[in-house]
Structures are given as C-alpha cells and as structure tokens.
RONU-89363 format. One line per 10 residues: number of its first residue (from 1); their letters; for each residue x, y, z of N, C-alpha, C. Coordinates in nm, 3 decimals. Each point is the difference from the previous one (the first is absolute). Example, Ala and Ser with C-alpha at 12.3 -4.5 7.8 and 13.67 -1.06 7.14 Angstrom:
BEGIN
1 = as = 1.319,-0.569,0.780,-0.089,0.119,0.000,0.090,0.120,0.000; -0.035,0.105,-0.072,0.082,0.119,0.006,-0.077,0.109,0.073 .
***
This chain:
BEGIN
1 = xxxxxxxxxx = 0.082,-0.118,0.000,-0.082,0.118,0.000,0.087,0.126,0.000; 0.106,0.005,0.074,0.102,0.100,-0.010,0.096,0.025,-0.073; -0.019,-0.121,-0.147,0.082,0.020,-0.084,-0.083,0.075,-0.120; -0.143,-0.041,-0.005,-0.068,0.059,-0.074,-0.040,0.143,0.018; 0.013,0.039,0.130,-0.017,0.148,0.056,0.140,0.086,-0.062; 0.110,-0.090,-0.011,0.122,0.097,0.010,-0.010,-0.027,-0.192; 0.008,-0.063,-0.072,-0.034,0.007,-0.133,-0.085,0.106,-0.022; -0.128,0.062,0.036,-0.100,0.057,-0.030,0.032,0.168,0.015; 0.089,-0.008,0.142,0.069,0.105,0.027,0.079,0.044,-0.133; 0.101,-0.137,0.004,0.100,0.046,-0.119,-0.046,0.052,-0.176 .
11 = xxxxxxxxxx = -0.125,-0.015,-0.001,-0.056,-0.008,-0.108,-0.101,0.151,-0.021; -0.071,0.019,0.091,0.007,0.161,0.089,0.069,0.085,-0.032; 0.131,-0.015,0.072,0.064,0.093,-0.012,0.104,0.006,-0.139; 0.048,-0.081,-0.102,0.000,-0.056,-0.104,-0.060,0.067,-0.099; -0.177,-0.019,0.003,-0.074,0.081,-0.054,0.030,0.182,0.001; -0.033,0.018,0.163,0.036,0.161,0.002,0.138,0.046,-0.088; 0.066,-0.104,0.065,0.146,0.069,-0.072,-0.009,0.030,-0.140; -0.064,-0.133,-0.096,0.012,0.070,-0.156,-0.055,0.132,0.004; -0.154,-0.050,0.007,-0.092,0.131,0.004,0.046,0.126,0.042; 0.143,0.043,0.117,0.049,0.110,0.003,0.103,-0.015,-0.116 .
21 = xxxxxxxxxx = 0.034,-0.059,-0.043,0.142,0.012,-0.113,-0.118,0.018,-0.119; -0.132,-0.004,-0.013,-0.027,0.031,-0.164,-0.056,0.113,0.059; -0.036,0.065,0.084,-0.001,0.125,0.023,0.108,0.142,-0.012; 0.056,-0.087,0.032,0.132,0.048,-0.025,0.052,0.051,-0.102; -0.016,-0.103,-0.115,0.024,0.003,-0.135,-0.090,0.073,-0.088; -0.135,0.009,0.047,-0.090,0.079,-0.087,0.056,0.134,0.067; 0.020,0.018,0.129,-0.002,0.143,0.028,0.136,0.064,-0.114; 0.094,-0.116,-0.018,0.159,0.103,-0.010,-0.069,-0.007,-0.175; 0.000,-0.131,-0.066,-0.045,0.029,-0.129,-0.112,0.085,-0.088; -0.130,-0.014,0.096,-0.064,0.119,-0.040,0.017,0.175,-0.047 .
31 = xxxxxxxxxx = 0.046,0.047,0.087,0.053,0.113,-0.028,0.082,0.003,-0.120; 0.093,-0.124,-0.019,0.098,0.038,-0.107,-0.058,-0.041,-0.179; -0.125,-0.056,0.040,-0.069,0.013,-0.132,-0.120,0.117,0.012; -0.012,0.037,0.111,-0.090,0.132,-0.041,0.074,0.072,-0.047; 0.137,0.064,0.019,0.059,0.114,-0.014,0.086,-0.044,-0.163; 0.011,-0.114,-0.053,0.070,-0.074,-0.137,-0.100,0.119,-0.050; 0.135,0.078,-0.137,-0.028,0.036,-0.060,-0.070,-0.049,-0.139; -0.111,0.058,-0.096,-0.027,-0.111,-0.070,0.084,0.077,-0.142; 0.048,-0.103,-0.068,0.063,0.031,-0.062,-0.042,0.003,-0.185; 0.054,0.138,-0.025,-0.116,0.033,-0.138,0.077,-0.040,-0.076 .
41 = xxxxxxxxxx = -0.031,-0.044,-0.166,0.009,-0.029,-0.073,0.015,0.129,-0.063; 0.112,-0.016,-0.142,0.063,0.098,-0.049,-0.123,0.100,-0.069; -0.109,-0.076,-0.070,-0.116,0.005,-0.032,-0.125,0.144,0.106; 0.061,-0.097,0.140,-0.092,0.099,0.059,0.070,0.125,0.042; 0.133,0.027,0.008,0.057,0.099,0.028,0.010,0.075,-0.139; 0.001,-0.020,-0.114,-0.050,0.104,-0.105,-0.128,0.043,0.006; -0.072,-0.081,0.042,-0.144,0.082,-0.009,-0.027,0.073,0.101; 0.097,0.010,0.174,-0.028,0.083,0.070,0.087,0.095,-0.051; 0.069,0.043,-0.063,0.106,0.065,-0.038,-0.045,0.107,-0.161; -0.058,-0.101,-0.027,-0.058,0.121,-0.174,-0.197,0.029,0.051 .
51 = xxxxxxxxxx = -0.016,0.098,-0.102,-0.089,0.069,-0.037,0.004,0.067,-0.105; -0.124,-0.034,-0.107,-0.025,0.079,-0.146,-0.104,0.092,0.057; 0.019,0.154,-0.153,-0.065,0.084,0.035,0.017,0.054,-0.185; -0.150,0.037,-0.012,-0.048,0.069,-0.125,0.089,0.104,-0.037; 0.030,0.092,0.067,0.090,0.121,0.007,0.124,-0.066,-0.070; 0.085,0.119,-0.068,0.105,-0.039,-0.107,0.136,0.036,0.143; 0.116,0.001,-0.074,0.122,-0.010,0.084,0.024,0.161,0.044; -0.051,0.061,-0.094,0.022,0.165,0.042,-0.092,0.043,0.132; -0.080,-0.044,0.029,-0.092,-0.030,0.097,0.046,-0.069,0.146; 0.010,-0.152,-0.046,0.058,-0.036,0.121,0.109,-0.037,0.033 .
61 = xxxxxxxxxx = 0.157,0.072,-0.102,0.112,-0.056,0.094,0.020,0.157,0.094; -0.042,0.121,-0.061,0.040,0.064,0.115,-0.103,-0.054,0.146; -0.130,-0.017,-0.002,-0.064,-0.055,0.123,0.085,-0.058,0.062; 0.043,-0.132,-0.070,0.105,-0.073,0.074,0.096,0.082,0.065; 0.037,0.053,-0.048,0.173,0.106,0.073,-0.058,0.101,0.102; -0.106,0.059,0.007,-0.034,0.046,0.129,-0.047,-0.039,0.056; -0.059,-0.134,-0.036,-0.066,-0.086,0.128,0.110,-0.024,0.097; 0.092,-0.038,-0.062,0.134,-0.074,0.048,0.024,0.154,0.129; 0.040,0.052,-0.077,0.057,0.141,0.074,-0.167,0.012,0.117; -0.083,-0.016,0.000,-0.088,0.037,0.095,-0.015,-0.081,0.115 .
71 = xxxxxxxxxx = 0.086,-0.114,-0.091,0.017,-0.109,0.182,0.091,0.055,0.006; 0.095,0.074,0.038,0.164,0.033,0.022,0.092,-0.082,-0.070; -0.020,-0.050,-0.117,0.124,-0.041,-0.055,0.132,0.108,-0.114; 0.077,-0.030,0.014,0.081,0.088,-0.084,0.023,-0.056,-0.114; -0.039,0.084,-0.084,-0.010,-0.091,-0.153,0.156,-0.016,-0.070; 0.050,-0.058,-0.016,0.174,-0.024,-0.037,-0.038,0.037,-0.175; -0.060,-0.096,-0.057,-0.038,0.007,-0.122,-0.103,-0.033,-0.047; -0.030,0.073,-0.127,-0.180,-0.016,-0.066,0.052,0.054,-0.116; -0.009,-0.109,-0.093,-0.011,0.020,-0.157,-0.092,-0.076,-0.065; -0.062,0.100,-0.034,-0.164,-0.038,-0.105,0.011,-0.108,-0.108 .
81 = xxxxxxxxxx = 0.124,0.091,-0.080,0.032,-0.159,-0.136,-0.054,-0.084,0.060; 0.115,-0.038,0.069,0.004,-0.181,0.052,-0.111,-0.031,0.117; -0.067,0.090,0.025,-0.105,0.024,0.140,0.075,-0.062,0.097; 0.091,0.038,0.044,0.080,-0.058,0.125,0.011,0.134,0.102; -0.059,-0.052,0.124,-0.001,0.106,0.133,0.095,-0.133,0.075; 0.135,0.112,0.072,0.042,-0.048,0.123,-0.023,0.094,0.095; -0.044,-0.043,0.153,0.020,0.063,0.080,0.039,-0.062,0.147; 0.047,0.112,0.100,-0.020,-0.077,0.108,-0.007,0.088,0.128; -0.029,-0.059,0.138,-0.011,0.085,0.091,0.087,0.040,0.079; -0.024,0.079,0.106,0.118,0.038,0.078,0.040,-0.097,0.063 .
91 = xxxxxxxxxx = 0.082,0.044,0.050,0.114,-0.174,0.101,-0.074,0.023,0.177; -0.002,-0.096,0.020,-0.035,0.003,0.179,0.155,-0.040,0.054; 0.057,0.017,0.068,0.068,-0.045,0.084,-0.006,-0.053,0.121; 0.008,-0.122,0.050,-0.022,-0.095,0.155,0.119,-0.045,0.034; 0.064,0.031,0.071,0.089,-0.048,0.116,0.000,-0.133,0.041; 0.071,-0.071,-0.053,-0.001,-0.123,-0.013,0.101,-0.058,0.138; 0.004,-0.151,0.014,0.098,-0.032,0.116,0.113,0.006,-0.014; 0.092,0.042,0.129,0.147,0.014,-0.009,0.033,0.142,-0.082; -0.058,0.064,-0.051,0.033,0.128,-0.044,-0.034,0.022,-0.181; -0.041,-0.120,-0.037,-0.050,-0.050,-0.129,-0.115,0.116,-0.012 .
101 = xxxxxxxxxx = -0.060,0.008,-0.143,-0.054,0.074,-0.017,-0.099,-0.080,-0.128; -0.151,0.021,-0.025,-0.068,-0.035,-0.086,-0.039,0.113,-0.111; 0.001,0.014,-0.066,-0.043,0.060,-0.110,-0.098,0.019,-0.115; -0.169,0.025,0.070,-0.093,-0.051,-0.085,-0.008,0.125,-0.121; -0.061,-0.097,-0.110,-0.069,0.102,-0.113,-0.057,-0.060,-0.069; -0.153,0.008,-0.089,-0.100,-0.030,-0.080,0.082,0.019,-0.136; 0.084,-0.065,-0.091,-0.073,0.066,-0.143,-0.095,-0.077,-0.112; -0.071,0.133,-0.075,-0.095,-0.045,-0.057,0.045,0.018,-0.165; -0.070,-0.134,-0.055,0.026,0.080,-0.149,-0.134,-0.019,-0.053; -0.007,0.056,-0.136,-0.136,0.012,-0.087,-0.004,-0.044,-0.138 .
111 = xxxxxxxxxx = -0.086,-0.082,-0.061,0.039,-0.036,-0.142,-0.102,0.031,-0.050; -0.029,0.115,-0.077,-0.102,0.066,-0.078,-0.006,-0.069,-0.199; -0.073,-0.073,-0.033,0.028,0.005,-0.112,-0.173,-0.045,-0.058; -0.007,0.061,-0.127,-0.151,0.018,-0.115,0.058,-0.150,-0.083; -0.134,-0.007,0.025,-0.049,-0.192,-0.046,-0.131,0.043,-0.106; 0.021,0.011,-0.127,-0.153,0.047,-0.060,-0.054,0.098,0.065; -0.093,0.003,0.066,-0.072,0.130,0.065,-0.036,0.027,0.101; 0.114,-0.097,0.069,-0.043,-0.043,0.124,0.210,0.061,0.064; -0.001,0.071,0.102,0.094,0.035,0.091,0.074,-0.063,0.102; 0.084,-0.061,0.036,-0.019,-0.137,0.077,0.109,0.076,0.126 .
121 = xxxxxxxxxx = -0.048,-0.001,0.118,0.121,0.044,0.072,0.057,-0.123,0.138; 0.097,-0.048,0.007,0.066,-0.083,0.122,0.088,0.058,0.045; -0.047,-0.020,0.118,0.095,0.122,0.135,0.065,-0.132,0.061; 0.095,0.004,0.052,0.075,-0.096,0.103,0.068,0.109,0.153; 0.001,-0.099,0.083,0.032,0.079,0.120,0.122,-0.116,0.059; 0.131,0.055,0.030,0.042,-0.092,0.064,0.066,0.034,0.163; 0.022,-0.001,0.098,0.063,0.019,0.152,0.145,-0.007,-0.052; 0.032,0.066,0.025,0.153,-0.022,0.005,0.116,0.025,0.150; 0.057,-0.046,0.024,0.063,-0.044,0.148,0.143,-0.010,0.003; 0.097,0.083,-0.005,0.133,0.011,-0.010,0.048,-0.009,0.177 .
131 = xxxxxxxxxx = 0.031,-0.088,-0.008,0.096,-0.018,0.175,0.157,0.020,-0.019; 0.001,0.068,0.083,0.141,0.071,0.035,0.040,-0.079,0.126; 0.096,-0.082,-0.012,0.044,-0.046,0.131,0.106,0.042,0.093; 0.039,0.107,-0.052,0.143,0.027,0.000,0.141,-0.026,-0.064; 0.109,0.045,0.041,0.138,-0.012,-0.085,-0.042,-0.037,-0.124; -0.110,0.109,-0.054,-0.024,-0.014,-0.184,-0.038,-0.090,-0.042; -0.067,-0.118,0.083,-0.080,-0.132,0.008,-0.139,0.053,-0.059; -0.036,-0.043,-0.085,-0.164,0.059,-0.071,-0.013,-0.101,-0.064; -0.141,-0.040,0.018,-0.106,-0.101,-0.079,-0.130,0.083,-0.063; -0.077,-0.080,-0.085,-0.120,0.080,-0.059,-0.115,-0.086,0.001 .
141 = xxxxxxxxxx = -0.082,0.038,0.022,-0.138,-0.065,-0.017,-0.060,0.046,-0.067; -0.098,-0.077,-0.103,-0.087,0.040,-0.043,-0.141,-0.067,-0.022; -0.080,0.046,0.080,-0.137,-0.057,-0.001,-0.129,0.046,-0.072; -0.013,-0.076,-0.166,-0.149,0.067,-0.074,-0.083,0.007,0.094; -0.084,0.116,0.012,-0.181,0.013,0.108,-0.069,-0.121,-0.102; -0.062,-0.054,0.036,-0.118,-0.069,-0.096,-0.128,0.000,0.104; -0.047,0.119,0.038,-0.103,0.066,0.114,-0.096,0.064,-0.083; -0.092,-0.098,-0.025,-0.123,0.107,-0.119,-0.027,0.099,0.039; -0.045,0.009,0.113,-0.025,0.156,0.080,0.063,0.120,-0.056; 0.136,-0.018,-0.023,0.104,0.083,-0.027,0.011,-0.007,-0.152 .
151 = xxxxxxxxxx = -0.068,-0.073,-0.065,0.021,0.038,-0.148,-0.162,0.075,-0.035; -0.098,-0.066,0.103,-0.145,0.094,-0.051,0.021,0.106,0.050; 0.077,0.054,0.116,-0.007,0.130,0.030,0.046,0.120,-0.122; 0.132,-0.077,-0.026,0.056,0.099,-0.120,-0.033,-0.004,-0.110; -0.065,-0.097,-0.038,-0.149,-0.023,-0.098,-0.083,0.088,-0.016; -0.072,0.042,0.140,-0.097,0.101,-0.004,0.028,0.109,0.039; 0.139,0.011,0.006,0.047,0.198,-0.034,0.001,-0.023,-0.139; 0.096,-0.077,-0.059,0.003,0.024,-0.155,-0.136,-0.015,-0.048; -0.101,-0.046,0.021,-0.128,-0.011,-0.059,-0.044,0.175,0.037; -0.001,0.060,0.092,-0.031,0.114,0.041,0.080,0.109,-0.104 .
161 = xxxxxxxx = 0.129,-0.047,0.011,0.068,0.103,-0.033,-0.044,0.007,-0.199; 0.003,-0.146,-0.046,-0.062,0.008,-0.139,-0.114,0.073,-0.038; -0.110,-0.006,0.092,-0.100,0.070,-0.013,0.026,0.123,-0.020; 0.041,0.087,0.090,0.063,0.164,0.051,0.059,0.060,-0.147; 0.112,-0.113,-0.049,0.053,0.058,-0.126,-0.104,-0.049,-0.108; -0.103,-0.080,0.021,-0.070,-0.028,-0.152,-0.117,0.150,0.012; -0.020,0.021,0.083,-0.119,0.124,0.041,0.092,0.119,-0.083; 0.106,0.026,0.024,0.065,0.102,-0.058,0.007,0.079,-0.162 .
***
C-alpha cells in the first residue's frame, strides 16, 4: 500500500514538474514569435514603396523634392532627366559605451519616371548607423525602413503637394 502511495506521489509531482517546464516554454517562446518580424517579399516592398499619378513629371518631381525638404531632409541631389532625388537627414548623435559614439541618419532617395501616361514614383528610406568606437575604429549600418506607415505618410504629402501644383 505504501509503495503504491509513494509511486502516485512520484507521478504527481512528475506531472507538475512537466506542466511547469511547458509553461515555461510557452512563456519564453511566445513572445519571440509575437515580436518575429514578418518578412516581405521583394514584391511587397515595391508596392509599399511606388505610387502612380495622372500628373506628368513637371508636376510631380518637384512635389517630390519638397516633400522631401518638408520632412527635414537635405536634398544632396535631384535631376529630372534621370528623375533621380537623393536626400538625407540630419545626423543624431548618442553617446555610445566606453566613449564610442553612434551616429544616426535617414537617407532617402526618389525614382520619378513617365510610363505612357501614367507617372510612377518609388521613394526608399533607409537608417543609417555609423559607430565610432574609437582609435578611428568605425563600422556602418545600414537598415532599409520597410514601415508602410512611413511610406503612406510621404505618400500623402506628395499626393497633397501634387494637387497644390496641379491647381496652379
């Protein structure tokens, strides 16, 4: 009788034990598939990235170039020929460990080009991250945004701003 009591025990506590180890495991793994980025296809990052518009290039590559300039970017270059806008933003500086230093900045470029009668514009945004480690030690990062948010926003200045110059 007291062998079957101490089995039942062992089987008890046996039980509890997994049941805390898959608790365990959902708690640590969960999080790390909520937060998994999902990852786009080249496909879907052109289509968050372009937008056509009726309006001809005289129309909307300047939109483009002061849109740019109305988020604070500094436009490096914008030539119509080739519809190519570079730009980029100011630098942040963060104080990194040991005396290291980080070095953020956005740049953006723009590819304006007429398809038949149709205007086609793709903006790209990328993070850029220069670490300074010291004794002239420097690395670079560079991280594309692929944040729709951030391509409809500047979407709908340039949609605004097209309007403004087609009224004119």
């Amino acid at each position: 009788m007291i062998l079957i009591a101490e089995l039942l025990t062992f089987n008890v506590i046996e039980m509890k034990f997994i049941k805390g180890l898959i608790i365990i495991l959902l708690v640590i793994i969960r999080p790390i598939s909520v937060f998994a980025e999902k990852i786009l296809t080249p496909l879907e990052i052109q289509s968050m990235q372009t937008r056509e518009y009726s309006q001809g290039i005289d129309i909307v590559f300047p939109s483009v170039v002061s849109v740019f300039q109305d988020l604070g970017y500094m436009v490096k270059s914008a030539d119509k020929s080739s519809g190519f806008i570079n730009a980029e933003s100011p630098a942040i500086t963060k104080t990194a460990f040991l005396g290291g230093r980080d070095v953020y900045q956005t740049a953006a470029t723009g590819f304006i080009e007429r398809i038949g009668k149709i205007t086609r514009v793709r903006l790209s945004f990328v993070v850029i991250k220069n670490i300074y480690l010291g004794l002239g030690d420097q690395k670079r990062q560079d991280t594309p945004i692929v944040d729709a948010p951030v391509y409809s926003n500047a979407f709908e200045k340039i949609e605004n701003a097209i309007f403004v110059r087609s009224q004119q």
